[in-house]
C-alpha positions as CSV (number, residue, x, y, z in Angstrom):
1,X,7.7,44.4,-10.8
2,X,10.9,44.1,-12.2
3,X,11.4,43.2,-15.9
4,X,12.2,39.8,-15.5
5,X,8.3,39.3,-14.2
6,X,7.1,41.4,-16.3
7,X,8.7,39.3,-19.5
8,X,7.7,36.4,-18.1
9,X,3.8,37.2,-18.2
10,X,4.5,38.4,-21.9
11,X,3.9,35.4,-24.1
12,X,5.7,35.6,-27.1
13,X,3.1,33.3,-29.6
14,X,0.3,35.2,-28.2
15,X,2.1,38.6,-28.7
16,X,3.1,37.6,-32.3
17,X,-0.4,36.6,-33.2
18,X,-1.9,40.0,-31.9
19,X,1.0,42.2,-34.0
20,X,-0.1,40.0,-36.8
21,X,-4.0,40.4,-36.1
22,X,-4.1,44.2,-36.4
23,X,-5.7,45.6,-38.8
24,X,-6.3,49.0,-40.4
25,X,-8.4,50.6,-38.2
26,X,-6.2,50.3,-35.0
27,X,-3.4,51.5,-37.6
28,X,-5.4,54.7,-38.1
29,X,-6.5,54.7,-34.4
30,X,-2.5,54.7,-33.6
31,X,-2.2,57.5,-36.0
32,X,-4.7,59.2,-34.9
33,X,-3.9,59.3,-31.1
34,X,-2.4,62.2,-29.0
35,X,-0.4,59.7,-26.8
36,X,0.1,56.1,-27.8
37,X,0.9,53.0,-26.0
38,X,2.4,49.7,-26.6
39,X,-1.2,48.5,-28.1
40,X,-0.4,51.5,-30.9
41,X,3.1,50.3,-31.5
42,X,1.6,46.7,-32.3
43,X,-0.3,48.1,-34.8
44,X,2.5,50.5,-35.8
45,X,5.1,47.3,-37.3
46,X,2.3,45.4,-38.2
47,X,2.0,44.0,-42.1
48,X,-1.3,46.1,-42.0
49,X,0.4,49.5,-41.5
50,X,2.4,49.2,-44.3
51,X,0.5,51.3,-46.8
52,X,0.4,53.9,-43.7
53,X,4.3,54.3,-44.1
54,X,4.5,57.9,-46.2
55,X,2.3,59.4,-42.9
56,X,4.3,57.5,-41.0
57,X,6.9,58.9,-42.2
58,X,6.1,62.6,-41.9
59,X,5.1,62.0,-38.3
60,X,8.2,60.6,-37.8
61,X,10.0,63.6,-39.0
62,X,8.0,66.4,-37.6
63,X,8.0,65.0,-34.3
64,X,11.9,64.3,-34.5
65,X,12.9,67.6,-35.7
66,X,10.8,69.3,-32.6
67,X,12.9,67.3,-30.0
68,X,15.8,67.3,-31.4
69,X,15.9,69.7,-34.0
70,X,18.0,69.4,-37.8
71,X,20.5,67.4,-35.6
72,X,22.5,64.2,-36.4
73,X,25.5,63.3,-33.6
74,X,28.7,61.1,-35.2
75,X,30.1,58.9,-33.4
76,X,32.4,55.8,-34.3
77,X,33.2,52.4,-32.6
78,X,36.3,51.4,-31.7
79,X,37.3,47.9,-31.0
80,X,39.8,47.4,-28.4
81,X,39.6,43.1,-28.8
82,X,38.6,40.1,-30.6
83,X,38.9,38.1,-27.9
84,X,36.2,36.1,-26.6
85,X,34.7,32.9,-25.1
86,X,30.8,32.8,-26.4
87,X,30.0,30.6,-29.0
88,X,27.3,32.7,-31.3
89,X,26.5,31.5,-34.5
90,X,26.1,35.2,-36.0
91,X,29.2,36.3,-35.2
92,X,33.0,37.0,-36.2
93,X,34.7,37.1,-33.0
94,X,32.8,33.4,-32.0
95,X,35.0,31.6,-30.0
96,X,35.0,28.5,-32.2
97,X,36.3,30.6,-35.2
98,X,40.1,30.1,-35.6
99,X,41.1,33.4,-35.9
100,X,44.2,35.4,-34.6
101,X,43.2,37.1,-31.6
102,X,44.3,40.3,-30.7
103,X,43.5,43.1,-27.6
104,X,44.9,46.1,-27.8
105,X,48.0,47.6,-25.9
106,X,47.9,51.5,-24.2
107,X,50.2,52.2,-27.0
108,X,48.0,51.1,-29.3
109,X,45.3,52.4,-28.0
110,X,46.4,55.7,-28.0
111,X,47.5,55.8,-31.8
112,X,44.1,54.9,-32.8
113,X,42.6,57.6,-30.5
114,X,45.1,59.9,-32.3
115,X,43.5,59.3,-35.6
116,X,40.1,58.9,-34.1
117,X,41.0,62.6,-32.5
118,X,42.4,64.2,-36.2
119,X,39.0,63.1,-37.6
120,X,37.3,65.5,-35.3
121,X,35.4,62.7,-33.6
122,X,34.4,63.3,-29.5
123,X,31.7,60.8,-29.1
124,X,33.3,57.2,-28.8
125,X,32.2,53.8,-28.6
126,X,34.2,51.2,-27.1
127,X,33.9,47.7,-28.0
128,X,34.9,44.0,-27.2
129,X,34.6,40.8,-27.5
130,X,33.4,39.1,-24.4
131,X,36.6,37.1,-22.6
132,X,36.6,38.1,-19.3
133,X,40.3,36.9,-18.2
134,X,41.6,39.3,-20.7
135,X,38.9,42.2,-20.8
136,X,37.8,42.7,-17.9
137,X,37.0,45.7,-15.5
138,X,40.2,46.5,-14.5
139,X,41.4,46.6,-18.3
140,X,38.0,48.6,-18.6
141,X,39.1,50.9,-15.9
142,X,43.0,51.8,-17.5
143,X,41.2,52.2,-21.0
144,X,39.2,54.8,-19.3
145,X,42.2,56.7,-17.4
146,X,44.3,56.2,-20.9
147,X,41.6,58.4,-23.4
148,X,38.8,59.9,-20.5
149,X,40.8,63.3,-21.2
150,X,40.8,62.9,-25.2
151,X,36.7,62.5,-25.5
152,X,33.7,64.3,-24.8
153,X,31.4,61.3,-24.2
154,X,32.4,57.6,-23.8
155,X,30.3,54.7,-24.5
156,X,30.8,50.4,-23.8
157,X,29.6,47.8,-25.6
158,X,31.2,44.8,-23.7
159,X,30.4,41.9,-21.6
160,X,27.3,42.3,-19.5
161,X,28.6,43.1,-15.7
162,X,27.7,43.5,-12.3
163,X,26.0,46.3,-10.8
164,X,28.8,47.4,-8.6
165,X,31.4,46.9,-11.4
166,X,29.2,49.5,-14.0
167,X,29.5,51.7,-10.6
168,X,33.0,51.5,-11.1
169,X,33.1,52.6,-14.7
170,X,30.6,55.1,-14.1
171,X,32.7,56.7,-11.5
172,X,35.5,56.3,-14.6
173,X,33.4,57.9,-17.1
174,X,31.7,55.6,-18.6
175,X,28.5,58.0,-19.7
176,X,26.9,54.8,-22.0
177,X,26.3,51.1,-21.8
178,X,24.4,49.2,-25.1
179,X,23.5,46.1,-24.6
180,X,21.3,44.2,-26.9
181,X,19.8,41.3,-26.3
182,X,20.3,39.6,-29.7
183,X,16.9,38.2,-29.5
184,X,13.8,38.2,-26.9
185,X,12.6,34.6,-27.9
186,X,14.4,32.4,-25.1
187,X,14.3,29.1,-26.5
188,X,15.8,30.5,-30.0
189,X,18.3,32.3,-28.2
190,X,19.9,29.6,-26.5
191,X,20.1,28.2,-30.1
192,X,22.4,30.9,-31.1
193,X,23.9,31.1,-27.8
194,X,24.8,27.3,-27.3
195,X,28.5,28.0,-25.2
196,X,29.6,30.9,-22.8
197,X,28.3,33.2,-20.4
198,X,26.3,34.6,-22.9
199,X,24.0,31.5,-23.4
200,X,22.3,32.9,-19.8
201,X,19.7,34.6,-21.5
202,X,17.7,35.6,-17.7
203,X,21.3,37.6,-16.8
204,X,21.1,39.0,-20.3
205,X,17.8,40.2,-19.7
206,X,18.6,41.7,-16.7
207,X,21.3,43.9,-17.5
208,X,20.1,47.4,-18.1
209,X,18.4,46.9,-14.5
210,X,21.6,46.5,-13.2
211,X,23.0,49.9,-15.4
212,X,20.0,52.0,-14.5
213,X,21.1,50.9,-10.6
214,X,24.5,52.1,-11.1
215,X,23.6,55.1,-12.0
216,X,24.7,54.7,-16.2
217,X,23.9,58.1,-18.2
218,X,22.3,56.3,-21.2
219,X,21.2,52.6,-21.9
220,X,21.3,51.2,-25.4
221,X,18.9,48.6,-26.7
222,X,18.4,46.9,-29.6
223,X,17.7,43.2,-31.2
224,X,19.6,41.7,-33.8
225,X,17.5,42.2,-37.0
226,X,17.1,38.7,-38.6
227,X,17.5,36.0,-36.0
228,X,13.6,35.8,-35.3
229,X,10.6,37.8,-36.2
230,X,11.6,41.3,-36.1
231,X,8.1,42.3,-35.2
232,X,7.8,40.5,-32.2
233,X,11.3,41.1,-31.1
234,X,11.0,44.7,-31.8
235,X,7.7,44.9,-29.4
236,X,9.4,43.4,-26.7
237,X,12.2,46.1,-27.1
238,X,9.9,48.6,-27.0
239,X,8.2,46.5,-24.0
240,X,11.6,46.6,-22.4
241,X,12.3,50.6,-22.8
242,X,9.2,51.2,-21.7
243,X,9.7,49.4,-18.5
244,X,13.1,51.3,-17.9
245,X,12.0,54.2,-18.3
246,X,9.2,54.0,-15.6
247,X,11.9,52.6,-13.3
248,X,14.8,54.6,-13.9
249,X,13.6,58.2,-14.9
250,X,16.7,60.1,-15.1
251,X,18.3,58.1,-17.2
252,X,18.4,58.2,-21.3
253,X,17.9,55.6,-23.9
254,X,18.8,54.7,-27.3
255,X,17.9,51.8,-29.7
256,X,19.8,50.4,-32.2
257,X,18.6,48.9,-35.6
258,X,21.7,46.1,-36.3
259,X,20.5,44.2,-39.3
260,X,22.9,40.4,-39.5
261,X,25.7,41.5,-41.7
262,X,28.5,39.4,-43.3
263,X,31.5,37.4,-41.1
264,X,33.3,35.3,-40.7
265,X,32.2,32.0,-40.0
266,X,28.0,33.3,-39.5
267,X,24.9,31.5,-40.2
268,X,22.1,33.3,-42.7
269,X,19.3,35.8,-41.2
270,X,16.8,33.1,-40.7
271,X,14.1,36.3,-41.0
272,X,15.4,39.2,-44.4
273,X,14.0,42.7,-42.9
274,X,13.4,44.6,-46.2
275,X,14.3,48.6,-46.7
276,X,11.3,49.2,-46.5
277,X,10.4,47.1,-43.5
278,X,12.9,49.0,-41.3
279,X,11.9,52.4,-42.3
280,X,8.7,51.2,-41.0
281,X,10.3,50.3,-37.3
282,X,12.3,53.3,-37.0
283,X,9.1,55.3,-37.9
284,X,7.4,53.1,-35.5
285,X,9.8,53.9,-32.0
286,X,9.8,57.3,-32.9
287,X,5.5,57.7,-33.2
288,X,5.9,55.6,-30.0
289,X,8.4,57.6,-28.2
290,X,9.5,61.2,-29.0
291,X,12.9,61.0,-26.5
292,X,14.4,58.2,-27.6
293,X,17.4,58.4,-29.7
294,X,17.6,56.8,-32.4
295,X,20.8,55.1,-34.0
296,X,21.8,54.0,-37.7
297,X,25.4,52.6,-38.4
298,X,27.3,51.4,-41.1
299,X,25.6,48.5,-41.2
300,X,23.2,49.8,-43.6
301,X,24.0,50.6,-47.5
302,X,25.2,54.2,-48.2
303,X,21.4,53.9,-50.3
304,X,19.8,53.5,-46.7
305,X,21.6,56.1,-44.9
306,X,21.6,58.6,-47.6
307,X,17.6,59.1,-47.4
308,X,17.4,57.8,-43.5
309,X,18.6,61.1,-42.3
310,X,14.5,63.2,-41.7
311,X,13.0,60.0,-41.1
312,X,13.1,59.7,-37.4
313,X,17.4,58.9,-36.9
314,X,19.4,61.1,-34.4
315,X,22.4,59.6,-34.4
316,X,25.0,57.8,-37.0
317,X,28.5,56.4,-37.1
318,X,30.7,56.9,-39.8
319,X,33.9,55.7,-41.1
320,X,34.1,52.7,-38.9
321,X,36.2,50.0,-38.3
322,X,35.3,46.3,-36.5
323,X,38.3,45.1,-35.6
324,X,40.9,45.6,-33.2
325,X,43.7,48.1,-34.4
326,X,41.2,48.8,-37.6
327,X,42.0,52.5,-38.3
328,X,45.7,52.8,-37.8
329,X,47.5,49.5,-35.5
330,X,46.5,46.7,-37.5
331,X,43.7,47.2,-40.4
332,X,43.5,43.6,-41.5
333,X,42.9,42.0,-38.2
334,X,39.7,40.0,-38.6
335,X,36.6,42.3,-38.1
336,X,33.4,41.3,-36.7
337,X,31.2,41.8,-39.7
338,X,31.4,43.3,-42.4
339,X,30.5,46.8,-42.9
340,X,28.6,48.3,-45.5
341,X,28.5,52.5,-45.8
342,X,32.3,52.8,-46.2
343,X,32.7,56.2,-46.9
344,X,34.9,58.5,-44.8
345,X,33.5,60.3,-41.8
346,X,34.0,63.6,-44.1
347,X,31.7,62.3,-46.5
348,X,29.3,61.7,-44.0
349,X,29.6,65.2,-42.3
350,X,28.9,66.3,-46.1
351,X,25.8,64.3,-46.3
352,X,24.2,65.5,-43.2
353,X,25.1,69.0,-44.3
354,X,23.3,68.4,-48.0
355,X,20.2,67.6,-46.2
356,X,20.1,70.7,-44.5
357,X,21.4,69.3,-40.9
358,X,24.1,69.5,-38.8
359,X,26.5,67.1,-37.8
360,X,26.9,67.5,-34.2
361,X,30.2,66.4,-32.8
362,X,29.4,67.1,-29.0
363,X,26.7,67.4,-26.9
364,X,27.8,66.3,-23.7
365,X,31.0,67.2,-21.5
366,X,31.5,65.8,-17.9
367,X,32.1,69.8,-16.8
368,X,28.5,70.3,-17.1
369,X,28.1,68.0,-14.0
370,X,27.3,69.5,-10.5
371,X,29.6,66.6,-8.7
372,X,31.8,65.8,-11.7
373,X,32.9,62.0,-10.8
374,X,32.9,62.1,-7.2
375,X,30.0,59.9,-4.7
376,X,28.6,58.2,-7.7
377,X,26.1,60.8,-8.0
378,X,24.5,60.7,-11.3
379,X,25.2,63.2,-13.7
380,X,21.8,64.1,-15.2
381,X,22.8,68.1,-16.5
382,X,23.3,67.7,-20.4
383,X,24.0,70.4,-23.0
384,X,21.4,70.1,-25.5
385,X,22.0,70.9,-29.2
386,X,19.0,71.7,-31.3
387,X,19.0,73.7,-34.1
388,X,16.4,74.7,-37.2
């Protein structure tokens, strides 16, 4: 069965109402089990585990520190174009917003790698709009040959693509695709989705099948806190990782925790997800899954992140930028949202350190590899870092 089917049997209403129906008991049965299941994660983000959310909490964190230790990887984002031809009602770079466009040059590039580089950053994400005449594979492909040498571990967040063309940025060095699928309810999706190849929810929904296919390091999921019930949409995340990981084994996951931020030209959350309401998820994936990493960025108020850190988070970004040419070429090109946490990665580094962890700034490096690049093997060897 591939996920597709499996979503398809997976009524949403009927889901919702069975999140909704849980009650104490099955939130101390989840608490109380050795290995829990999709049934325990209901109960988990239910309204009824609520007062449950200081144990939570302390599960969380034991079971976070013994996988991954007093660890928290940096990383930042940066945004090689605005460009794009979706029309989504959340976002900044929508292509009915009249904006400047920009995408940047190798020249470009490269002085923004220089100052990502002098910040001590080695993890990088790589992000776009979605315009596929201007970003496209081939542009993907000369990013990669441009800064492959300058980081330890690469990550996309672009346009979803075709199996074969992930294959190709594999082979490049792509270690990690994210893809979120905004929201799991179909029929409210294509609301926000009204224009562009985005509005195909189905080839949404099937893109981490094709990553895991190509052989992709580490998939990145996530919803888009606040564009429909986050319980429900959170469940069929979790339905979703669950599914990948029985089907593609080697490969590693992440989830994301984007809560709607300010841009311009955006509609309001249509659901608010409270503090405490999102300590309560994160808790939640973490009871549910020990592996999965875990992923907090600037999104969230310097308040959030500074007591985040021993809940269940392994990884953060700091002192980003969401628009094109943000750190050095062009700082007032329009950004994609707003950011909140705007301190410098140094603070953040500082932060991690005050709480008694470390800020990891590699874990990964492509000489660890038994084939390096070549055959498309995947590259499963990783250098763990895990420290008391």
């Amino acid at each position: 069965m591939d996920f597709k089917t499996l979503f398809q049997n997976t009524n949403w209403d009927e889901t919702k109402a069975s999140i909704y129906a849980k009650n104490a008991s099955d939130v101390e049965r989840a608490l109380s089990s050795k290995k829990r299941n999709l049934e325990d994660f209901k109960a988990l983000i239910s309204p009824a585990a609520e007062p449950y959310l200081e144990q939570m909490a302390q599960e969380s964190h034991a079971l976070t520190k013994k996988r991954f230790g007093k660890t928290i990887q940096l990383y930042t984002p940066m945004y090689l174009s605005n460009e794009c031809n979706n029309i989504c009602t959340y976002c900044g770079f929508s292509f009915d917003n009249k904006i400047r466009r920009k995408t940047l040059t190798d020249e470009e590039i490269l002085q923004e790698v220089a100052y990502l580089k002098a910040h001590g950053f080695n993890h990088i994400l790589l992000v776009t709009g979605e315009a596929n005449q201007t970003v496209h594979v081939p542009y993907f492909k000369r990013v990669m040959d441009l800064i492959r040498n300058e980081f330890a571990n690469i990550s996309i967040e672009v346009q979803p693509l075709e199996e074969a063309e992930y294959g190709v940025l594999h082979e490049a060095g792509v270690y990690s695709v994210l893809v979120y699928q905004e929201t799991y309810h179909q029929d409210v999706y294509k609301a926000y989705h009204p224009k562009g190849k985005k509005s195909n929810f189905e080839y949404r929904l099937d893109t981490p099948d094709r990553c895991g296919r190509a052989g992709i390091h580490k998939i990145g999921l996530g919803v888009l806190l606040g564009l429909e019930d986050w319980r429900t949409d959170s469940f069929f995340c979790a339905l979703h990782l669950d599914y990948l990981q029985k089907a593609y084994w080697q490969t590693k996951y992440s989830i994301s925790f984007p809560r709607m931020r300010p841009a311009e030209g955006i509609i309001e959350p249509n659901v608010i997800v409270g503090d405490r309401e999102l300590v309560q998820l994160i808790c939640a994936y973490r009871l549910l899954n020990e592996d999965v990493e875990l992923s907090v960025s600037t999104r969230e108020s310097e308040h959030f992140r500074n007591h985040i850190i021993p809940l269940g988070v392994t990884t953060m970004s700091a002192g980003s930028k969401t628009n094109p040419g943000g750190y050095v070429v062009e700082p007032e090109s329009l950004e994609q949202f707003e950011i909140s946490d705007e301190r410098s990665v140094e603070e953040i580094a500082k932060l991690i350190q005050d709480a008694g962890y470390e800020a990891v700034w590699k874990d990964w490096d492509r000489s660890f590899t038994s084939s390096s690049l070549e055959g498309g093997a995947r590259r499963v060897a990783e250098k763990s870092v895990s420290t008391e």
